[in-house]
C-alpha positions as CSV (number, residue, x, y, z in Angstrom):
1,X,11.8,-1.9,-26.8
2,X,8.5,-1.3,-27.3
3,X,6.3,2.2,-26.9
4,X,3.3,2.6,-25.6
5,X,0.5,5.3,-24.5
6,X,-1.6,6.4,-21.8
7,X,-3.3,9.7,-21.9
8,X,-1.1,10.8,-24.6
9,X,1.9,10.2,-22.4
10,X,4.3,7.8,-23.8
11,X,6.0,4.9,-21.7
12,X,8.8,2.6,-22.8
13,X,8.9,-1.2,-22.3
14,X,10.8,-4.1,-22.9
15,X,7.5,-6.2,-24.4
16,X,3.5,-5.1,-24.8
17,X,1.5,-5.1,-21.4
18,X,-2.1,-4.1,-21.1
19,X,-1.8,-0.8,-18.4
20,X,-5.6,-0.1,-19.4
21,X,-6.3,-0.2,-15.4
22,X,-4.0,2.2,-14.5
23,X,-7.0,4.9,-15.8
24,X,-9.1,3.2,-12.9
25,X,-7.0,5.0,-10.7
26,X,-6.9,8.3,-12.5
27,X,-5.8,10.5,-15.5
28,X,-2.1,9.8,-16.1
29,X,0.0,13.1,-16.1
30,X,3.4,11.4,-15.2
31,X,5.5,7.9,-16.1
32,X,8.4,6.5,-14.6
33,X,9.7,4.0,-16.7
34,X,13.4,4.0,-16.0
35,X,13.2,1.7,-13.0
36,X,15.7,-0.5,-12.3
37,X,14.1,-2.1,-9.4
38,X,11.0,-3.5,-12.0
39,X,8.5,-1.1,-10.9
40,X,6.5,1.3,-13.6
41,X,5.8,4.5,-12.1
42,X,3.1,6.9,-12.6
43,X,1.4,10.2,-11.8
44,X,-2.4,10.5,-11.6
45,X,-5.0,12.9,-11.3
46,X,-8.7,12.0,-9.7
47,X,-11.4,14.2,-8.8
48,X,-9.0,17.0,-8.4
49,X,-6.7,15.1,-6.4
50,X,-3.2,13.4,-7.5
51,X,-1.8,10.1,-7.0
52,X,1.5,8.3,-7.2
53,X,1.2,4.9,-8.1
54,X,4.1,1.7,-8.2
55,X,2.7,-1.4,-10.1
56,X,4.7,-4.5,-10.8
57,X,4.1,-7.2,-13.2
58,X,4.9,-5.4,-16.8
59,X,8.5,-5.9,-18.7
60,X,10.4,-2.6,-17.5
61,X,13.0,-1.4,-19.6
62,X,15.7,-1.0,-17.1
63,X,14.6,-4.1,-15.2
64,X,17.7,-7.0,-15.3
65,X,17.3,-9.5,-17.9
66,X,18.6,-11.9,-14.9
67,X,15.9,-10.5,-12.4
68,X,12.6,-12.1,-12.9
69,X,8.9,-10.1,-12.9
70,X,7.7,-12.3,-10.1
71,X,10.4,-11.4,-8.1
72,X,9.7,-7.5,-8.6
73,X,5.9,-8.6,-7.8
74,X,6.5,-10.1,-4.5
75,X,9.1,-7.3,-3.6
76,X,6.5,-4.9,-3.6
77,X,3.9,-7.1,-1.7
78,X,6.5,-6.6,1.0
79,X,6.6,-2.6,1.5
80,X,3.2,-2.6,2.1
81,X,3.5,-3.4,6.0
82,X,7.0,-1.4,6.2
83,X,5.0,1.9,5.2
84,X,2.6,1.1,7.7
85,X,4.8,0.9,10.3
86,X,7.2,3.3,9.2
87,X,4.6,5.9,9.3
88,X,6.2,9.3,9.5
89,X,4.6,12.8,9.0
90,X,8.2,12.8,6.6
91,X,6.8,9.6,4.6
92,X,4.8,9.3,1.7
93,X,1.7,8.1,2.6
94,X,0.5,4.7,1.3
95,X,-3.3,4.7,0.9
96,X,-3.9,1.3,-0.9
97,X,-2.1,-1.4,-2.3
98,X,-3.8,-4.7,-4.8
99,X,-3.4,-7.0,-7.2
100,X,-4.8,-6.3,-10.6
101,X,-3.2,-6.3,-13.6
102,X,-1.8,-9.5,-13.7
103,X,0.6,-8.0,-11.1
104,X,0.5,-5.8,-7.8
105,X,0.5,-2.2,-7.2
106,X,0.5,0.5,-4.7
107,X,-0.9,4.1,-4.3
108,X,0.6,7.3,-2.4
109,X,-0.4,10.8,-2.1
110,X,1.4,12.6,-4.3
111,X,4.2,14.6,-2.9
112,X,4.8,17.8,-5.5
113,X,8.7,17.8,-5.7
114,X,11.7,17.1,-7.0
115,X,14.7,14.5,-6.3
116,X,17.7,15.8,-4.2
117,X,19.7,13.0,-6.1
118,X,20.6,11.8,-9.6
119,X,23.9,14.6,-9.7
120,X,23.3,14.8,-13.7
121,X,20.1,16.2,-13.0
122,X,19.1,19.8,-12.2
123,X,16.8,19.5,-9.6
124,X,20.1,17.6,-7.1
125,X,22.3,20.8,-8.5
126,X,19.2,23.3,-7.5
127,X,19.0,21.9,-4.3
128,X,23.3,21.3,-3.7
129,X,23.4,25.5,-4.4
130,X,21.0,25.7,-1.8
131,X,22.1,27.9,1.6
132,X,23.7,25.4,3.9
133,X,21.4,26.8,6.6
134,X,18.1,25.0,4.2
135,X,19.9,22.0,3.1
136,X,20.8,21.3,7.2
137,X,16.7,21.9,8.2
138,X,16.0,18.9,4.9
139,X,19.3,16.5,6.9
140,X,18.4,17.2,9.9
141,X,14.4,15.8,8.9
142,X,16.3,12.6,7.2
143,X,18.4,12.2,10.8
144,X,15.0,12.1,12.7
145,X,13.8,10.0,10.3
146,X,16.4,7.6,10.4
147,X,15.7,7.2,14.1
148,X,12.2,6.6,14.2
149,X,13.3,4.0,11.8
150,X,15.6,2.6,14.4
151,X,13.4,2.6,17.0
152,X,10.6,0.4,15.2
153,X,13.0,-1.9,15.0
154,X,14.1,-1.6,11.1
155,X,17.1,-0.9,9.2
156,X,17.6,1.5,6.1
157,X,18.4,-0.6,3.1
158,X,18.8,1.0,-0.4
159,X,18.4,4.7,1.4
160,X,20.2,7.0,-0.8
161,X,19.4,11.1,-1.6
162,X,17.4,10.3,-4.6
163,X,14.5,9.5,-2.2
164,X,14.1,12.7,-0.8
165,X,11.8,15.0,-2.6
166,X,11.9,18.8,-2.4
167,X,9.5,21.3,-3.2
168,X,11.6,24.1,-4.0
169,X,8.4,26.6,-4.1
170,X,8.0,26.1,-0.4
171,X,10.8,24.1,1.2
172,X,8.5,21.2,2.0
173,X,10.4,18.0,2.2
174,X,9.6,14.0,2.1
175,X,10.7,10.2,2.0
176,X,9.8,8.8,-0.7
177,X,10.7,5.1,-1.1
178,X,11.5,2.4,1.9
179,X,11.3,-0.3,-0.3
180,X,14.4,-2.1,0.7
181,X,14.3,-1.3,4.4
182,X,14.2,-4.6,6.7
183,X,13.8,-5.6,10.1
184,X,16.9,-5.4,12.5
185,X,19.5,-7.2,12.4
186,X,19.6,-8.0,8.6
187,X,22.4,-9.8,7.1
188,X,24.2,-9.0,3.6
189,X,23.5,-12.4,1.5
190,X,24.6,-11.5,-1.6
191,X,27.8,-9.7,-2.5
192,X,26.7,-6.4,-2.1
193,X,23.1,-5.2,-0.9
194,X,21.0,-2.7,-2.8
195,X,21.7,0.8,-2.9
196,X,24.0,4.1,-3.1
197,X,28.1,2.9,-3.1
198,X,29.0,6.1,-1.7
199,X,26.3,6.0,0.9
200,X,26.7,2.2,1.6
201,X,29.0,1.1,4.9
202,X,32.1,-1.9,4.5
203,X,29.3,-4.5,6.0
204,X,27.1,-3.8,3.3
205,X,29.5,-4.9,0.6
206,X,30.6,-8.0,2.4
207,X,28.7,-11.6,2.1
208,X,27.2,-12.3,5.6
209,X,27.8,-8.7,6.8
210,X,25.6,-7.5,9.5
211,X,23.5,-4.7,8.6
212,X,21.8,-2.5,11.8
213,X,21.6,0.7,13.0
214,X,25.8,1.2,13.3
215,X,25.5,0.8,9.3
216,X,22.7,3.3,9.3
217,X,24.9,5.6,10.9
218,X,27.3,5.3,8.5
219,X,24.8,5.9,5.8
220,X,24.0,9.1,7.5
221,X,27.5,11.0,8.4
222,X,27.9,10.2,4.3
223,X,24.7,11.4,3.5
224,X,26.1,14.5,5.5
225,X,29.3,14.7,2.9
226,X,27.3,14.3,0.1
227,X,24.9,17.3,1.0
228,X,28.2,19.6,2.4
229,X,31.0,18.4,0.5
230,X,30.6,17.6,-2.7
231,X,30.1,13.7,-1.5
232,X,33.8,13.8,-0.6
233,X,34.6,12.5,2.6
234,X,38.3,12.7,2.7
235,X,38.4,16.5,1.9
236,X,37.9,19.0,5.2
237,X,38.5,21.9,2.4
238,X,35.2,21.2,1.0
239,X,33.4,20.7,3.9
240,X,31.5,23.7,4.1
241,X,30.1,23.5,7.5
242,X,32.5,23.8,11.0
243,X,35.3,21.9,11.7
244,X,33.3,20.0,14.5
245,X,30.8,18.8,12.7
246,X,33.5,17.6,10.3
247,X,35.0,15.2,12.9
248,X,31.2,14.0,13.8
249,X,30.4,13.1,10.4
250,X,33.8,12.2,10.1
251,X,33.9,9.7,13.1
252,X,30.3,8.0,11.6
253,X,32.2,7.0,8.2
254,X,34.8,4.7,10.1
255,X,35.5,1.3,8.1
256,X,35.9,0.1,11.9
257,X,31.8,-0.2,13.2
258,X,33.4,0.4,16.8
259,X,34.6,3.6,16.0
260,X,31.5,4.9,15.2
261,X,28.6,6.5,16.8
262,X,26.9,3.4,18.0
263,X,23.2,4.7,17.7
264,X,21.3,6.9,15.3
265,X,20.3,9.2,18.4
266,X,24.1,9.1,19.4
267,X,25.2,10.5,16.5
268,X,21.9,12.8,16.2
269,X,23.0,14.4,19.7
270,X,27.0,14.9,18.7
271,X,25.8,16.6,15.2
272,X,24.0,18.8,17.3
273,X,26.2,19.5,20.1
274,X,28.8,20.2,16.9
275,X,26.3,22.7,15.2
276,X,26.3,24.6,18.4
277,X,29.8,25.3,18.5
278,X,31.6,27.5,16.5
């Protein structure tokens, strides 16, 4: 491991890479150097304005020693159409993407807030001791999100709660990374795609599993237990919210695809119908 500095802010890697361009984009105020998909992360401030940026091409210290940087560089090539056709006021907003660097990087607006994921953290228990009441108005936003995403023609790969931000100041909300997501109907070549286990459906986990919008739905209904039971979705006692839309949620996490909803809007309409009963 090697350490290194921008602005005074300190940034871990597995070997020395120039990042003296990064300041072309701004003052660094922020690095995220922990990720595993072989992107460095960072925070920066121009002319009053902040940035997020994701540049690949340097030796990330999480990044697998059987993954190659290339492969990271080429990845993130790829999201740059998906976040232009994705485009959702719930979306961070892509503004530019380029090579430099010796590699490829993108740049957001910067979104002030806080993962609803990583459980060890304290922002996700913040937000989990949340009033049920807020934490449905943030699902609900990922539901209606999910279906726009169905109905350009894509399907959620690698979606888990760690990309949604929350501002816990104001209650804004967003997406934050679609990195993974592909067109409809994508199939599993690998063992196991990319992304949350608990949140992943059977077909994901298979070799030559279909992926679509069915799988989405599972994602969803155990997106719904994580947020309002404890990520538990075999236990009705710690499902906070009515028994209804228990057996909604319940019905989307079926190992059998025919058993659940068989749309996003589907399942979008029972949720609702279920929140109305009491």
């Amino acid at each position: 491991m090697v350490t290194q500095y921008l602005d005074g802010i300190k940034i871990n890697l597995k070997s020395p890479f120039n990042l003296d361009f990064i300041n072309n984009y701004g003052h660094v105020f922020k690095v995220f150097d922990t990720q595993s998909s072989g992107n460095l992360c960072f925070g920066v401030e121009k002319a009053g304005k902040r940035y997020f940026l994701k540049f690949a091409g340097a030796d990330t210290l999480d990044y697998s020693d059987t993954l190659v940087i290339e492969d990271a560089i080429t990845r993130l090539k790829f999201t740059v159409p998906k976040y232009k056709d994705l485009y959702h006021p719930l979306l961070i907003n892509q503004i530019d993407a380029d090579e430099i660097g010796g590699g490829f990087i993108t740049v957001f607006d910067w979104f002030d807030g806080e993962s609803c994921g990583y459980p060890q953290k304290e922002a996700c228990k913040r937000f989990m001791a949340l009033p049920d009441k807020e934490k449905l108005r943030v699902y609900d936003g990922i539901l209606e999100f999910h279906a726009h995403v169905a109905e350009r023609g894509y399907v959620a790969i690698d979606f888990n709660d760690q990309a949604t931000l929350y501002n816990f100041t104001n209650g804004n909300f967003a997406i934050c990374d679609i990195d993974f997501y592909a067109k409809q109907c994508y199939m599993c070549h690998m063992g196991a795609v990319w992304g949350d286990p608990s949140l992943k459906s059977p077909e994901e986990n298979r070799i030559g599993g279909v992926i679509d919008e069915i799988s989405n739905v599972y994602a969803m209904g155990a997106t719904a237990f994580v947020f309002f039971a404890e990520d538990d979705k075999n236990s009705r006692t710690k499902w906070s919210l009515s028994t209804y839309s228990y057996e909604v949620a319940k019905k989307s996490v079926s190992e059998q695809r025919s058993q659940r909803q068989q749309s996003i809007r589907n399942y979008i309409n029972e949720w609702n119908n279920a929140k109305s009963c009491r």
